[in-house]
Rosetta silent file (secondary structure, phi, psi, omega in degrees, C-alpha in Angstrom):
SEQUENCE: XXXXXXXXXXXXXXXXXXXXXXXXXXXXXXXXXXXXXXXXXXXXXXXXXXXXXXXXXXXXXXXXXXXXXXXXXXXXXXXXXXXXXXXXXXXXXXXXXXXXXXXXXXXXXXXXXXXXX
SCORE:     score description
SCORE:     0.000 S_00000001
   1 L     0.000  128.511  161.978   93.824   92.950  109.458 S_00000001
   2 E   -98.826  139.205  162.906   92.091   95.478  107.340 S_00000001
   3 E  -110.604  120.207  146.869   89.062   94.921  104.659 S_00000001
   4 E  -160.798  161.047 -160.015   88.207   96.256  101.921 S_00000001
   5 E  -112.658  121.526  179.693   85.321   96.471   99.489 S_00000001
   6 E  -125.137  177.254  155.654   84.803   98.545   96.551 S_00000001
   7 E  -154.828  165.822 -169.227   82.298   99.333   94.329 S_00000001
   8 L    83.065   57.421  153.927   81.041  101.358   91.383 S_00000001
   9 L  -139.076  176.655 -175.348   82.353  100.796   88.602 S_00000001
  10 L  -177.527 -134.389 -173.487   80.889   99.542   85.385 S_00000001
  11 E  -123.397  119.632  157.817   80.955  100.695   81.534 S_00000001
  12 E  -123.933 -165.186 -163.903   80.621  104.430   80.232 S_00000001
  13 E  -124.094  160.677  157.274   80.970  105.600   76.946 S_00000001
  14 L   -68.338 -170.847 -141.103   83.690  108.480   76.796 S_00000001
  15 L    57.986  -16.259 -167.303   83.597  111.200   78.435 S_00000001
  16 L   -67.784 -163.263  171.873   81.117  109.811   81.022 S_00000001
  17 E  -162.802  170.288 -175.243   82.013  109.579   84.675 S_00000001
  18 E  -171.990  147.291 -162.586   81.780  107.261   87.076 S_00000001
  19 E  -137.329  125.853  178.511   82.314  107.358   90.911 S_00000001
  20 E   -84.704  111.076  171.424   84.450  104.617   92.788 S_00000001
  21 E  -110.909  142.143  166.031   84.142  103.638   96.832 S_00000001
  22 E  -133.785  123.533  179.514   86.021  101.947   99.035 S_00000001
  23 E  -108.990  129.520  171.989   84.955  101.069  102.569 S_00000001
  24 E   -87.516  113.732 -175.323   87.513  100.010  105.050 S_00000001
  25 E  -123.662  162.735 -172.433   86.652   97.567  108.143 S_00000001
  26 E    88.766 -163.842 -140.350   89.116   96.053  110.882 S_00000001
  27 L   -65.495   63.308 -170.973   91.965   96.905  112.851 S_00000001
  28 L  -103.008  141.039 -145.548   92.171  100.648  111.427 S_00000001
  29 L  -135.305  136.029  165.881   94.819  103.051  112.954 S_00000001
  30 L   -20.527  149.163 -176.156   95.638  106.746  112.724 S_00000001
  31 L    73.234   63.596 -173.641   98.341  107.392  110.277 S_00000001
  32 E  -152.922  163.673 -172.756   97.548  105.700  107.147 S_00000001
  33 E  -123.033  126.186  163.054   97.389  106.410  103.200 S_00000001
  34 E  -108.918  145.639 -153.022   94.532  105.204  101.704 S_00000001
  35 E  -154.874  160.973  152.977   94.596  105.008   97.370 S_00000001
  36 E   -82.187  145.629  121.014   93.625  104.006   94.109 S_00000001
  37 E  -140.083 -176.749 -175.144   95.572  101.853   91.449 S_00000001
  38 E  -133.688 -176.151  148.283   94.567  100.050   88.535 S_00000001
  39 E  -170.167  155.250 -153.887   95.965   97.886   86.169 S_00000001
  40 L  -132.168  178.128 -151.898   94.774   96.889   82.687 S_00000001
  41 L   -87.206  138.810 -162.898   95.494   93.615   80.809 S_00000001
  42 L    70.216   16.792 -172.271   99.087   93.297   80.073 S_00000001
  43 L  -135.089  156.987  169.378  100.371   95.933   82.035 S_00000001
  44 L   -63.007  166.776  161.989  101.545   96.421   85.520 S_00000001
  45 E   -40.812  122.126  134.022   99.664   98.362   88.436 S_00000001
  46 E  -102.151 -175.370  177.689  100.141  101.750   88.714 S_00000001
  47 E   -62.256  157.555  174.797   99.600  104.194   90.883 S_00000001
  48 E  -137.403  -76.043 -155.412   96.177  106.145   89.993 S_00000001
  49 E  -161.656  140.211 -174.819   95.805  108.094   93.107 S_00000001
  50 E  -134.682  168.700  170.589   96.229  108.521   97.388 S_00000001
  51 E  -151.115  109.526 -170.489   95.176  110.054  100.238 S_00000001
  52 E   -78.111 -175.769 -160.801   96.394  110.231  103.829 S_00000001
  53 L   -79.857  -40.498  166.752   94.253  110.043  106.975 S_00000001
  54 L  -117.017   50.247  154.517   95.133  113.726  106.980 S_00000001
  55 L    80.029   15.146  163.870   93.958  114.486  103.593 S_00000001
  56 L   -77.322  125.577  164.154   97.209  115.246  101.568 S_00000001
  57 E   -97.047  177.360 -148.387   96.488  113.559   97.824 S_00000001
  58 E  -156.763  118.567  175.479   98.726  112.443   95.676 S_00000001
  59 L  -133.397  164.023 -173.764   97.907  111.672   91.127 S_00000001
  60 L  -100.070  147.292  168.530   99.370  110.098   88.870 S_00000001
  61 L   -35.274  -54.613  162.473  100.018  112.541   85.890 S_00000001
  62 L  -114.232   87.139  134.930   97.396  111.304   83.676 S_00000001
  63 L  -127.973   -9.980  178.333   94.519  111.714   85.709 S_00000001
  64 L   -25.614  148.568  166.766   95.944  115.086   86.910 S_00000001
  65 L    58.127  -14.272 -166.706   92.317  117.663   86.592 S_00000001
  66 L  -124.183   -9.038 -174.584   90.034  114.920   85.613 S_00000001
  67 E  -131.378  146.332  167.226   89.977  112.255   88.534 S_00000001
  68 E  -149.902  145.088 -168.808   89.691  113.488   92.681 S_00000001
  69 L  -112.200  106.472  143.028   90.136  111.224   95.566 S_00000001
  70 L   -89.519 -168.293 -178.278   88.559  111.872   98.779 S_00000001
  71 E  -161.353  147.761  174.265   87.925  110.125  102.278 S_00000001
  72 E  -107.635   94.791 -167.535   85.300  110.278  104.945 S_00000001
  73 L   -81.067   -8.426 -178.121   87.460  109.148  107.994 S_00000001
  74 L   -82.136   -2.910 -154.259   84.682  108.991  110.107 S_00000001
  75 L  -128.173  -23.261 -177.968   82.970  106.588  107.706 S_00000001
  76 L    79.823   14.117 -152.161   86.508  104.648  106.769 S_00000001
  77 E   -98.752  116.865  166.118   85.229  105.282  103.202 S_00000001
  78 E  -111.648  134.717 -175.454   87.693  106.584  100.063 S_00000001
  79 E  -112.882  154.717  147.028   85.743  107.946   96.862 S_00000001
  80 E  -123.980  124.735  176.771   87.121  108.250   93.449 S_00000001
  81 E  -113.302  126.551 -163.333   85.381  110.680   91.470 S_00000001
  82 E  -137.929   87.221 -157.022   86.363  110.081   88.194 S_00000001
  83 E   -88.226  137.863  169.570   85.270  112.818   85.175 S_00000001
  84 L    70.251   14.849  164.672   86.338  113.157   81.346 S_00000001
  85 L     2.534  120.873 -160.064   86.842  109.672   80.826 S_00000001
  86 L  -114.728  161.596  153.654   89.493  108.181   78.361 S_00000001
  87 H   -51.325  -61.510  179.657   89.342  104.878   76.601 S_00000001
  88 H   -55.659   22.648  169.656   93.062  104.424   78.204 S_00000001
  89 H   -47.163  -63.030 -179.019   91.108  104.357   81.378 S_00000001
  90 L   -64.666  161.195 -149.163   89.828  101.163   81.314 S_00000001
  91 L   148.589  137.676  125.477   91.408   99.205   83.799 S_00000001
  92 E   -69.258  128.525 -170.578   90.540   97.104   86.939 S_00000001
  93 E  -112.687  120.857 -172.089   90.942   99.318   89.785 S_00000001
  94 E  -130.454  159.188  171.690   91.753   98.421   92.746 S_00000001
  95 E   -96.265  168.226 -140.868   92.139  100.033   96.743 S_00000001
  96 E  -167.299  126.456  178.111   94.585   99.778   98.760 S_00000001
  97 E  -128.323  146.071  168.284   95.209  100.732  102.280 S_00000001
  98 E  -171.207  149.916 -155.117   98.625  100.621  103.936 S_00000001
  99 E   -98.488  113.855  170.408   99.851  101.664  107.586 S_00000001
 100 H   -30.155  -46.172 -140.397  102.719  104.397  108.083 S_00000001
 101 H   -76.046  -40.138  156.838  103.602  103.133  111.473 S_00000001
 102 H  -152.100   67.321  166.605  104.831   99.461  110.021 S_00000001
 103 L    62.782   -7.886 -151.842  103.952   98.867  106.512 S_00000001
 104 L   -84.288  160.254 -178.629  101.403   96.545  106.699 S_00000001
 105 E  -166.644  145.243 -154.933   99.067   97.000  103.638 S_00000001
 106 E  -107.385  160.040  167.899   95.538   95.807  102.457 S_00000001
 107 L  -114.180  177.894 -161.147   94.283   95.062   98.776 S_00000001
 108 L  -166.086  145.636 -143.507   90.468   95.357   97.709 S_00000001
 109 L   -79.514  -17.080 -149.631   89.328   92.629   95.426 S_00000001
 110 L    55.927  162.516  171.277   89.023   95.328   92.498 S_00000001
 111 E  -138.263  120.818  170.828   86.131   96.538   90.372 S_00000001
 112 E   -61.959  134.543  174.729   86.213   96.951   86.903 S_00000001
 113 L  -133.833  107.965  165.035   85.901   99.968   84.818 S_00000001
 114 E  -114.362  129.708 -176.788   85.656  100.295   81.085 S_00000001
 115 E   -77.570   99.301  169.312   85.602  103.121   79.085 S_00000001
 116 E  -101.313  125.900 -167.054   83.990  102.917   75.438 S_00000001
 117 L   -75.803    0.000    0.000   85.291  104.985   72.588 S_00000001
């Protein structure tokens, strides 16, 4: 079993920024892509952004230049740094861990972020 917890998000006006964490606790094992997605009210999940244990990322198109996802593996810890802010933005965002080796994959409770125009 993997945990995780995120925090930081809240309300910015656009343009603003705002920087997203997720800390990972439990069983956690070499090989694994840790990510963003979001979803916003009346729409599915998508993808927002990943990163594997050995640091290849992975965006979704529009966050391409304006959002960057890193990880502290020593700390079990994934950042979103998330810059230029859009109204289309807004969104509960949530992490996500899931294990090459058989599939298994964790959720994070999400934390809300809205964007004001």
């Amino acid at each position: 079993q993997v945990q995780l917890v995120e925090s930081g998000g809240g309300l910015v006006q656009t343009g603003g920024s705002l920087r997203l964490s997720c800390a990972a606790s439990g069983r956690i094992r070499s090989g694994n892509v840790m990510g963003w997605y979001r979803q916003a009210p009346g729409k599915q999940r998508e993808l927002v952004a990943t990163i594997t244990s050995g640091g290849s990322t992975n965006y979704a198109d529009s966050v391409k230049g304006r959002f960057t996802i890193s990880r502290e593996n020593a700390k079990n810890t994934v950042l979103l740094q998330m810059n230029s802010l859009k109204p289309e933005d807004t969104a509960v965002y949530y992490c996500n861990y899931k294990q090459l080796t058989n599939l298994y994959k964790s959720w994070g409770q999400g934390t809300q972020v809205t964007v004001s125009s």
